[in-house]
C-alpha positions in Angstrom: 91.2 112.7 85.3 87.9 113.8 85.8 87.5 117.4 86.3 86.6 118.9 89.9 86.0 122.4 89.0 88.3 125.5 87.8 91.4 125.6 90.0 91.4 128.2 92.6 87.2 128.3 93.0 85.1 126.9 94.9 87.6 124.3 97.5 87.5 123.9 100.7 90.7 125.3 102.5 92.8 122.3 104.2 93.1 124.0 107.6 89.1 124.0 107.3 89.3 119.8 107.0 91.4 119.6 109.5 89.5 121.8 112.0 91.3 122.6 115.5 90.2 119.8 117.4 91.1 115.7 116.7 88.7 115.0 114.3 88.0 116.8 111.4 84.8 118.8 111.2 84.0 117.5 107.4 84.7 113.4 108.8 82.5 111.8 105.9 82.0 114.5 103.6 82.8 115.0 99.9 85.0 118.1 99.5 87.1 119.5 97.0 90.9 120.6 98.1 93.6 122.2 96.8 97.5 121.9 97.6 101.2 121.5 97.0 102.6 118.0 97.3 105.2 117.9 100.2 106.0 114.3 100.2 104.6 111.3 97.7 104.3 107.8 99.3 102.5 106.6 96.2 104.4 103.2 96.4 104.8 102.9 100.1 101.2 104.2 102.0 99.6 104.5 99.0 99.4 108.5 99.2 101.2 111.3 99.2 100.8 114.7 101.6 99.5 118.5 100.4 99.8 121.5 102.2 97.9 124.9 102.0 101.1 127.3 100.8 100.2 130.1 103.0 97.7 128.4 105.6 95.8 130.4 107.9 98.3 131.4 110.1 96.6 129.7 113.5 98.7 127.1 115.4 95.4 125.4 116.6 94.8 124.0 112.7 97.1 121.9 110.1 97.8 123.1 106.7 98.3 119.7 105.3 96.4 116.7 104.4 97.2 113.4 103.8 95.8 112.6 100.2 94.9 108.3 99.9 95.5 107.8 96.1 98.2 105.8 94.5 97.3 107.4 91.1 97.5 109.8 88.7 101.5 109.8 89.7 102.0 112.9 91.8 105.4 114.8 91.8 106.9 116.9 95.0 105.6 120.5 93.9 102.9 120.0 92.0 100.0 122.2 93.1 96.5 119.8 92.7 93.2 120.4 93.1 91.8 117.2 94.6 87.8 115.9 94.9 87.2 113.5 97.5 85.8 112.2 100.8 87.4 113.2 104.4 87.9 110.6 106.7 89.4 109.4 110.0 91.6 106.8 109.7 93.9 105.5 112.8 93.5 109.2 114.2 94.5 110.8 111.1 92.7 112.9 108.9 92.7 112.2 104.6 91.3 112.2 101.7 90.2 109.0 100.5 87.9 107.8 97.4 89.5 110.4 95.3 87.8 110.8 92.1 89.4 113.4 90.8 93.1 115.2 90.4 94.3 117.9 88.4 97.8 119.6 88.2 96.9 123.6 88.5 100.5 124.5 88.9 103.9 123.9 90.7 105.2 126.0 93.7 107.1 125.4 96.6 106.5 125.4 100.3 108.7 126.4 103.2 108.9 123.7 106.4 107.5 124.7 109.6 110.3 124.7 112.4 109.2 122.8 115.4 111.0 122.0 118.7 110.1 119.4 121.1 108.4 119.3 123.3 105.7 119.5 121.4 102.0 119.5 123.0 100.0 119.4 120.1 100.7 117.0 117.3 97.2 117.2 115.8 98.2 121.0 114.8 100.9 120.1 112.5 99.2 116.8 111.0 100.5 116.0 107.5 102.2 119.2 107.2 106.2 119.4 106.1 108.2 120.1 109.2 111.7 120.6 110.4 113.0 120.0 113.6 115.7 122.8 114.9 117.0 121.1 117.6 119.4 118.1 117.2 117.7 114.8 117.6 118.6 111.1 118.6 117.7 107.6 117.9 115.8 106.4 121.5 114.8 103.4 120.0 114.4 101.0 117.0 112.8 97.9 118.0 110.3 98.4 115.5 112.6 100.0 112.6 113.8 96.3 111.1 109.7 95.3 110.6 107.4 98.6 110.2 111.0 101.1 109.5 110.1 102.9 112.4 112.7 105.0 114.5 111.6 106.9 117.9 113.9 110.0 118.6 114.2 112.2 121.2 115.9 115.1 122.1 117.4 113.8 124.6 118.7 110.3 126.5 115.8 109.3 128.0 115.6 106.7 130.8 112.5 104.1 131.2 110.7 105.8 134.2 110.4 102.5 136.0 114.2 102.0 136.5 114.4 104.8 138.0 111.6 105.5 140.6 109.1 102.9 142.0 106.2 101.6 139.5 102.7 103.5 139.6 104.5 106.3 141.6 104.3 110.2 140.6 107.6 110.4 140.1 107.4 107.8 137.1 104.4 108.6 135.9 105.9 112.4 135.8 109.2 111.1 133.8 106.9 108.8 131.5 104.7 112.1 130.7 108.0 114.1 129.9 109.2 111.7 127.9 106.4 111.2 125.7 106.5 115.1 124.9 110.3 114.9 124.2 109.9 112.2 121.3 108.7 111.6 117.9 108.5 108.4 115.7 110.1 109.1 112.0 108.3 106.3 109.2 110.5 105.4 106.5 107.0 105.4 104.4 108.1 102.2 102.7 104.7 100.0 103.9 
Protein backbone atom coordinates (compact mmCIF):
# COMPACT_ATOMS: atom_id res chain seq x y z
CA UNK A 1 0.00 0.00 0.00
CA UNK A 2 1.01 3.40 -0.59
CA UNK A 3 2.19 5.13 2.36
CA UNK A 4 -0.10 7.96 4.17
CA UNK A 5 2.35 9.28 6.57
CA UNK A 6 4.08 7.90 9.96
CA UNK A 7 1.45 6.31 12.04
CA UNK A 8 0.27 8.33 14.99
CA UNK A 9 1.08 12.03 13.12
CA UNK A 10 -0.60 14.16 11.48
CA UNK A 11 -4.59 12.19 11.14
CA UNK A 12 -7.48 13.56 11.66
CA UNK A 13 -9.34 12.16 14.84
CA UNK A 14 -12.58 10.10 13.76
CA UNK A 15 -14.92 11.86 16.21
CA UNK A 16 -13.65 15.05 14.21
CA UNK A 17 -15.16 13.35 10.70
CA UNK A 18 -18.05 12.60 12.20
CA UNK A 19 -18.74 16.00 13.80
CA UNK A 20 -21.86 16.29 16.20
CA UNK A 21 -24.39 17.01 13.89
CA UNK A 22 -25.85 14.60 10.68
CA UNK A 23 -23.39 15.29 8.34
CA UNK A 24 -19.92 15.28 8.74
CA UNK A 25 -18.02 18.55 8.85
CA UNK A 26 -15.05 17.18 6.37
CA UNK A 27 -18.17 15.76 3.63
CA UNK A 28 -15.83 15.78 0.49
CA UNK A 29 -12.54 16.18 1.84
CA UNK A 30 -9.30 14.11 1.72
CA UNK A 31 -8.28 13.12 5.27
CA UNK A 32 -6.03 10.84 6.79
CA UNK A 33 -7.53 8.47 9.78
CA UNK A 34 -6.54 6.25 12.07
CA UNK A 35 -8.30 3.20 13.93
CA UNK A 36 -9.03 -0.31 15.23
CA UNK A 37 -11.17 -2.53 13.01
CA UNK A 38 -14.38 -3.54 14.99
CA UNK A 39 -16.13 -5.43 12.36
CA UNK A 40 -14.85 -6.35 8.52
CA UNK A 41 -17.59 -6.60 5.84
CA UNK A 42 -14.97 -6.86 3.12
CA UNK A 43 -17.16 -9.54 1.29
CA UNK A 44 -20.54 -8.39 2.24
CA UNK A 45 -20.73 -4.12 2.08
CA UNK A 46 -17.57 -3.91 0.71
CA UNK A 47 -15.93 -2.32 4.04
CA UNK A 48 -15.22 -2.86 7.28
CA UNK A 49 -15.75 -0.38 10.55
CA UNK A 50 -12.76 1.56 12.78
CA UNK A 51 -13.12 3.10 15.87
CA UNK A 52 -11.01 5.79 17.78
CA UNK A 53 -9.79 3.41 20.98
CA UNK A 54 -10.21 6.08 23.49
CA UNK A 55 -12.58 8.71 21.55
CA UNK A 56 -13.19 11.91 22.94
CA UNK A 57 -15.36 11.11 25.55
CA UNK A 58 -18.52 13.49 24.22
CA UNK A 59 -21.85 11.64 23.58
CA UNK A 60 -22.77 14.29 20.88
CA UNK A 61 -19.79 12.60 18.36
CA UNK A 62 -19.07 8.87 17.00
CA UNK A 63 -15.83 7.31 17.45
CA UNK A 64 -16.21 5.08 14.51
CA UNK A 65 -16.17 5.24 10.86
CA UNK A 66 -17.22 3.18 8.29
CA UNK A 67 -14.07 2.50 6.05
CA UNK A 68 -15.45 1.68 1.95
CA UNK A 69 -12.52 -0.69 0.75
CA UNK A 70 -12.76 -4.21 -0.05
CA UNK A 71 -8.85 -4.42 0.05
CA UNK A 72 -5.84 -4.78 1.46
CA UNK A 73 -7.76 -7.70 3.66
CA UNK A 74 -8.36 -6.18 7.07
CA UNK A 75 -8.48 -8.36 10.28
CA UNK A 76 -10.78 -7.50 13.59
CA UNK A 77 -7.95 -5.61 15.70
CA UNK A 78 -5.70 -4.33 13.47
CA UNK A 79 -5.05 -0.68 14.19
CA UNK A 80 -4.72 1.17 10.40
CA UNK A 81 -3.89 4.37 9.42
CA UNK A 82 -6.24 5.03 6.47
CA UNK A 83 -5.97 8.02 3.55
CA UNK A 84 -9.09 8.89 1.95
CA UNK A 85 -12.10 11.03 1.04
CA UNK A 86 -15.25 11.55 3.65
CA UNK A 87 -18.43 11.24 2.31
CA UNK A 88 -22.27 10.98 2.86
CA UNK A 89 -23.64 8.07 1.68
CA UNK A 90 -27.52 7.14 2.49
CA UNK A 91 -27.06 9.31 5.73
CA UNK A 92 -23.96 7.65 6.74
CA UNK A 93 -20.67 8.97 7.08
CA UNK A 94 -17.21 6.88 5.35
CA UNK A 95 -14.33 6.77 3.94
CA UNK A 96 -14.37 6.13 0.41
CA UNK A 97 -11.55 6.30 -2.50
CA UNK A 98 -9.10 4.94 -0.18
CA UNK A 99 -5.72 5.16 -1.48
CA UNK A 100 -3.93 4.10 1.10
CA UNK A 101 -3.83 1.52 4.30
CA UNK A 102 -1.24 0.56 6.62
CA UNK A 103 -1.28 -1.87 9.64
CA UNK A 104 0.38 0.35 12.70
CA UNK A 105 -0.55 -2.16 15.24
CA UNK A 106 -3.21 -4.43 16.87
CA UNK A 107 -5.30 -3.54 20.04
CA UNK A 108 -8.58 -4.07 21.18
CA UNK A 109 -11.57 -1.97 21.89
CA UNK A 110 -14.28 -2.22 24.59
CA UNK A 111 -18.28 -1.95 23.20
CA UNK A 112 -20.18 0.96 24.23
CA UNK A 113 -23.37 -0.21 26.28
CA UNK A 114 -26.44 1.35 25.01
CA UNK A 115 -30.15 0.99 26.07
CA UNK A 116 -33.13 1.86 24.04
CA UNK A 117 -34.66 4.19 23.79
CA UNK A 118 -32.15 5.77 22.17
CA UNK A 119 -32.48 9.50 20.81
CA UNK A 120 -29.52 9.93 18.97
CA UNK A 121 -28.34 7.27 16.52
CA UNK A 122 -26.01 9.59 14.64
CA UNK A 123 -23.76 9.72 18.06
CA UNK A 124 -22.90 6.14 17.93
CA UNK A 125 -22.56 5.80 13.99
CA UNK A 126 -20.26 2.85 13.03
CA UNK A 127 -19.09 2.50 16.43
CA UNK A 128 -19.07 -1.28 18.21
CA UNK A 129 -21.99 -1.39 20.63
CA UNK A 130 -23.82 -3.61 23.04
CA UNK A 131 -27.12 -3.58 24.04
CA UNK A 132 -27.86 -4.27 27.96
CA UNK A 133 -31.25 -4.84 27.89
CA UNK A 134 -32.83 -8.00 26.42
CA UNK A 135 -34.05 -7.58 22.96
CA UNK A 136 -36.78 -9.18 20.57
CA UNK A 137 -37.37 -9.91 17.01
CA UNK A 138 -40.51 -7.20 16.09
CA UNK A 139 -40.23 -8.07 12.66
CA UNK A 140 -38.55 -9.80 9.71
CA UNK A 141 -40.32 -9.14 6.56
CA UNK A 142 -37.25 -7.95 5.14
CA UNK A 143 -34.69 -10.51 6.79
CA UNK A 144 -35.25 -13.45 3.89
CA UNK A 145 -34.16 -10.58 0.90
CA UNK A 146 -31.84 -7.72 2.54
CA UNK A 147 -31.11 -10.18 6.14
CA UNK A 148 -32.60 -7.53 7.98
CA UNK A 149 -34.23 -8.10 11.54
CA UNK A 150 -36.07 -5.05 13.52
CA UNK A 151 -35.92 -5.61 17.37
CA UNK A 152 -37.33 -3.95 20.03
CA UNK A 153 -37.36 -3.99 23.51
CA UNK A 154 -40.50 -4.68 23.83
CA UNK A 155 -43.89 -6.11 22.02
CA UNK A 156 -44.92 -3.41 20.16
CA UNK A 157 -48.41 -2.92 18.63
CA UNK A 158 -48.95 -1.06 15.08
CA UNK A 159 -50.37 2.29 16.41
CA UNK A 160 -53.24 2.15 14.03
CA UNK A 161 -54.99 -0.97 15.55
CA UNK A 162 -55.06 0.49 18.41
CA UNK A 163 -56.29 4.23 18.33
CA UNK A 164 -57.94 5.98 15.36
CA UNK A 165 -55.50 6.89 12.16
CA UNK A 166 -53.93 10.52 12.06
CA UNK A 167 -54.97 10.80 15.83
CA UNK A 168 -52.33 11.96 18.76
CA UNK A 169 -52.71 8.99 20.34
CA UNK A 170 -51.11 7.00 17.30
CA UNK A 171 -48.97 9.28 16.18
CA UNK A 172 -47.65 9.28 20.06
CA UNK A 173 -47.37 5.25 20.07
CA UNK A 174 -45.70 5.38 16.44
CA UNK A 175 -43.05 8.05 17.93
CA UNK A 176 -42.41 5.56 20.91
CA UNK A 177 -42.00 2.84 19.00
CA UNK A 178 -39.57 4.10 16.63
CA UNK A 179 -37.23 5.03 19.74
CA UNK A 180 -37.78 1.48 21.27
CA UNK A 181 -36.28 -0.41 18.00
CA UNK A 182 -33.24 -0.99 16.01
CA UNK A 183 -32.71 -2.83 12.69
CA UNK A 184 -29.64 -5.55 13.12
CA UNK A 185 -27.94 -6.18 9.16
CA UNK A 186 -26.57 -9.53 8.72
CA UNK A 187 -23.83 -7.48 6.47
CA UNK A 188 -23.96 -10.23 3.87
CA UNK A 189 -25.08 -7.67 0.74
Amino acid sequence: PISSGECGTDYVPIYEIQGDGAESPFDGQAVVVEGLVTADFQTGKEGFFIQDPQGDGDTATSDGIFINARTPDVNVGDYLRISGVVKEYYELTEISDVNAIELCGTGGVAATPLSLPIENFEAYEGMLVTFEQSLYISEYYNYGRYGELVLSSERQFQPTALFAPGSGQADNLLASNSALRITLDDGRD
